[in-house]
C-alpha positions in Angstrom: 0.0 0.0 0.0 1.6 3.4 -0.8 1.1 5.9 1.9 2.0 8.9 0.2 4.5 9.6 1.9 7.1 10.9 -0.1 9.5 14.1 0.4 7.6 14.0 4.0 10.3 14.4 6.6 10.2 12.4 9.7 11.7 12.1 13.4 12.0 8.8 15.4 13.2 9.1 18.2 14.6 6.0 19.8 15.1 4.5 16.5 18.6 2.3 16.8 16.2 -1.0 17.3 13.2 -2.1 18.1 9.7 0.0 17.1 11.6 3.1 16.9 14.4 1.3 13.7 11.4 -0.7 12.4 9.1 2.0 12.0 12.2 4.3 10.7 12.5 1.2 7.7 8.8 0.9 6.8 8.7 5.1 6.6 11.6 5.1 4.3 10.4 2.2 2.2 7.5 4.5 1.6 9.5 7.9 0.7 9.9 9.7 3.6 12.9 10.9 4.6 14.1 9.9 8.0 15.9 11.1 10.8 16.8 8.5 13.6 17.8 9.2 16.7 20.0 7.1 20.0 22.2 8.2 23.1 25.4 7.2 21.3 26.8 7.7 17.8 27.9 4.0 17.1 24.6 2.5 17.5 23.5 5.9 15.4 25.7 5.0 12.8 24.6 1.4 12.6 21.1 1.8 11.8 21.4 4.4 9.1 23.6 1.9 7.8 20.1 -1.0 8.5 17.9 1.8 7.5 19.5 2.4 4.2 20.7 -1.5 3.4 16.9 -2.1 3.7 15.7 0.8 1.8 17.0 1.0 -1.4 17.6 4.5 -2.3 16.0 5.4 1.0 17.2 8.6 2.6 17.8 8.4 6.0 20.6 10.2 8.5 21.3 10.1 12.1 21.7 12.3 14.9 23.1 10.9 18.6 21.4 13.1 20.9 20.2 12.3 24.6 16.6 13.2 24.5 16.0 12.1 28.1 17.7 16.0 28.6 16.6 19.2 27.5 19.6 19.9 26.0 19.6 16.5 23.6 16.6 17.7 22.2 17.7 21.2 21.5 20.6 19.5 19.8 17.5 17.9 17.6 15.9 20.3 16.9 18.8 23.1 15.8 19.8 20.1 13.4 16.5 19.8 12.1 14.6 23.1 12.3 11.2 21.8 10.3 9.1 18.2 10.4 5.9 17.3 8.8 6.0 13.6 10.5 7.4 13.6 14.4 7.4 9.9 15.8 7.5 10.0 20.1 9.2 7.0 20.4 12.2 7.2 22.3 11.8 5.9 26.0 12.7 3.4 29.0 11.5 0.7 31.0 12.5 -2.0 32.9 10.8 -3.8 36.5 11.4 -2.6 39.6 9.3 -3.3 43.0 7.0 -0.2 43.9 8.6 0.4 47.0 12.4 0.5 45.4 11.4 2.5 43.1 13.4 6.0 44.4 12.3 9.8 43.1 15.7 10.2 40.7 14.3 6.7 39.0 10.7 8.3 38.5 12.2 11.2 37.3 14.2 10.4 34.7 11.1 7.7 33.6 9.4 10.8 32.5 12.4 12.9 31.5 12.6 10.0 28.5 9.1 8.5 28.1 7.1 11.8 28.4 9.4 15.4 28.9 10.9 14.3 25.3 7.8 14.2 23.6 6.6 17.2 25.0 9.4 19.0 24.4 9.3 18.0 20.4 6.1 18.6 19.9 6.0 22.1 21.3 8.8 22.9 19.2 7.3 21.4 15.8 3.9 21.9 16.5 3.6 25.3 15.3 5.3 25.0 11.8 3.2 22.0 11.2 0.3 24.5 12.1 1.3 27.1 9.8 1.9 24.7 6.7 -1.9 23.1 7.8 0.3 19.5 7.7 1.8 16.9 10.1 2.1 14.5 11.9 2.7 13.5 15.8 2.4 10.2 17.1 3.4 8.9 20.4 4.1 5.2 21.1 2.4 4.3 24.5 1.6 1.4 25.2 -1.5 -1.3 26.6 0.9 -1.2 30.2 -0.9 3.0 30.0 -4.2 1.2 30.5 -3.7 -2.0 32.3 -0.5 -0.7 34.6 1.9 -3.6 35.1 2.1 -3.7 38.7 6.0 -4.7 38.5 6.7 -1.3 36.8 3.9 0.7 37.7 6.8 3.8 37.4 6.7 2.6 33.4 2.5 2.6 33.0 2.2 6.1 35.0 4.9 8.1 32.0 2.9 5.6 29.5 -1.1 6.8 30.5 0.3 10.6 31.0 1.6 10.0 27.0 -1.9 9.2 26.2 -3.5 12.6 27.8 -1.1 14.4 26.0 -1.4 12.8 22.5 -4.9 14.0 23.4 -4.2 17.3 24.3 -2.3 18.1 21.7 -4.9 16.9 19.3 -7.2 19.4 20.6 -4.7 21.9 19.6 -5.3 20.7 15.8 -9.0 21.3 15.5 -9.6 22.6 11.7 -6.4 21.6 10.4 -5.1 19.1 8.7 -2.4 18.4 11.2 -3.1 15.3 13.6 -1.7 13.7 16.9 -2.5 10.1 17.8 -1.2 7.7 20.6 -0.4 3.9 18.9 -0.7 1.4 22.1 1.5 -1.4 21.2 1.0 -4.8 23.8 3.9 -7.3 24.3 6.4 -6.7 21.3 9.9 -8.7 21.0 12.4 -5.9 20.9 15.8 -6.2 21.4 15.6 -5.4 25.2 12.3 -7.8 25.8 14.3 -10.4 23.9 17.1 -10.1 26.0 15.4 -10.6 29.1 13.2 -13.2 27.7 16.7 -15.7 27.0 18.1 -14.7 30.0 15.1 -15.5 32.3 15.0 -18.9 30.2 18.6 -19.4 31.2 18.1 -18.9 34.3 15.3 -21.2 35.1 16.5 -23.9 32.8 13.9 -23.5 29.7 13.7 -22.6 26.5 12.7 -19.1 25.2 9.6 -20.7 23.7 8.3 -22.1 27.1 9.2 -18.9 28.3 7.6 -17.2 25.8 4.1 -19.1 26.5 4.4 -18.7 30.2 4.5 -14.9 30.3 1.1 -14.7 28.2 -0.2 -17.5 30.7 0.6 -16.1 33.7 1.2 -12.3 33.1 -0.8 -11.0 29.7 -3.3 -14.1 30.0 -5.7 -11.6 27.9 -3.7 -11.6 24.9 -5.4 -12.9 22.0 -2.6 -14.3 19.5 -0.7 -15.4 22.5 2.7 -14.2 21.7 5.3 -11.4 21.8 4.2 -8.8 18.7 7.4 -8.0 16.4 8.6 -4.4 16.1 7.2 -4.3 12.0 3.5 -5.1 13.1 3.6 -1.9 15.8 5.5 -0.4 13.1 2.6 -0.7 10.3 0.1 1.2 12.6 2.6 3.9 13.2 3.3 4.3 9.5 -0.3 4.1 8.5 -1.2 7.1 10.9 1.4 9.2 10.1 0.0 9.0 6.5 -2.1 10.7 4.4 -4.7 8.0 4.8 -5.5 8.6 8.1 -6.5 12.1 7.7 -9.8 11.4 9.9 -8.3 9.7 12.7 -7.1 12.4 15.3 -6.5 11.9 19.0 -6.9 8.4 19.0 -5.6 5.8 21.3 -5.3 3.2 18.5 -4.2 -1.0 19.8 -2.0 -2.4 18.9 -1.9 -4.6 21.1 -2.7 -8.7 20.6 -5.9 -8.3 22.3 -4.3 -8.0 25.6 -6.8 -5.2 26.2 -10.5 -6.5 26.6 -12.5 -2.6 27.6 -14.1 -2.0 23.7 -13.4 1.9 24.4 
């Protein structure tokens, strides 16, 4: 399906693996110039090198920026002054007991998962405005809903990215800019895969048993019963940073594998 997206210029942040480099492959498979973003230069380097190995002809650079600081994303947005697509993607998580959980770890939760977005947005929000085109997505997830009580820190900056996809929505009212939330469940990135084979190790299984315990005992809602890959979240994000999807605007749209049963 071509989404129109050529000469569109797009942001992911967080885009070295996972949703964030999938979703920077399918938008330059369909024309968009892309601008990925990481902490650290190598890793930077590596997945324009991905991007543009799977993209023929795809155009596609890089830019190592901490945007977990106010300064990283100044640094951002000085080398890129104007977006019509800006993909929220960059964040962290990780599980962590309630009560260990200490103020500096909350902090910087949202510093990444929801300060970066905001402070993006407020900077290309207004161009997007003025050209009456764009796109802002944020990737929460299904853990803003249902919070995971073994990293609630992680569901709280994940449900605030959902009021202010929302918010800023409101701020698009007659235009044909748009802001959306895409609410990915259980998805085998590099870091879930990681702890997946590790926990296996650990406990003497395989990653498949693994694998079918944690949607038996902790996502037991989940409807195709396994771990999403990054190019299915990364299909959603494309299709709503499109053309396309010029009448869906602050939405909370699943993408999820059922895990969520409310129908609103």
């Amino acid at each position: 399906m071509d989404l129109d997206l050529a000469n569109r210029r797009a942001l992911v942040t967080g885009s070295t693996a996972g949703i964030g480099y999938a979703t920077a492959v399918e938008l330059a498979s369909q024309g968009a110039e892309v601008i990925v973003t990481g902490r650290h230069q190598e890793s930077v380097d590596e997945a324009v090198a991905g991007v543009g190995a799977a993209v023929a002809g795809g155009r596609v650079r890089g830019i190592a920026a901490d945007l977990g600081t106010a300064a990283g994303c100044a640094t951002v947005i000085e080398q890129v002054p104007a977006l019509d697509v800006l993909v929220n993607n960059v964040g962290v998580f990780g599980p962590k007991e309630f009560g260990d959980i200490d103020d500096a770890e909350w902090q910087q939760f949202f510093d990444v998962n929801v300060m970066s977005g905001v402070r993006l947005a407020r900077n290309y929000l207004g161009g997007m405005r003025e050209r009456d085109w764009g796109r802002i997505v944020f990737v929460s997830s299904e853990s803003g809903i249902h919070i995971p009580a073994e990293m609630i820190h992680y569901g709280v900056t994940k449900t605030a990215q959902l009021g202010l996809a929302r918010g800023i929505a409101e701020l698009t009212a007659g235009t044909a800019v748009t802001c959306n939330a895409v609410l990915p469940g259980p998805t085998w990135s590099r870091g879930v895969g990681d702890f997946v084979r590790s926990m296996a190790e650990q406990q003497g299984k395989s990653t498949q048993e693994m694998e079918r315990e944690f949607f038996r005992e902790v996502r037991p809602t989940s409807l195709i019963r396994r771990f999403e890959t990054p190019e299915e979240v990364a299909n959603m994000i494309a299709y709503v940073c499109s053309p396309a999807a010029s009448a869906t605007n602050g939405a909370a749209l699943r993408v999820d594998g059922g895990v969520v049963r409310t129908v609103v």
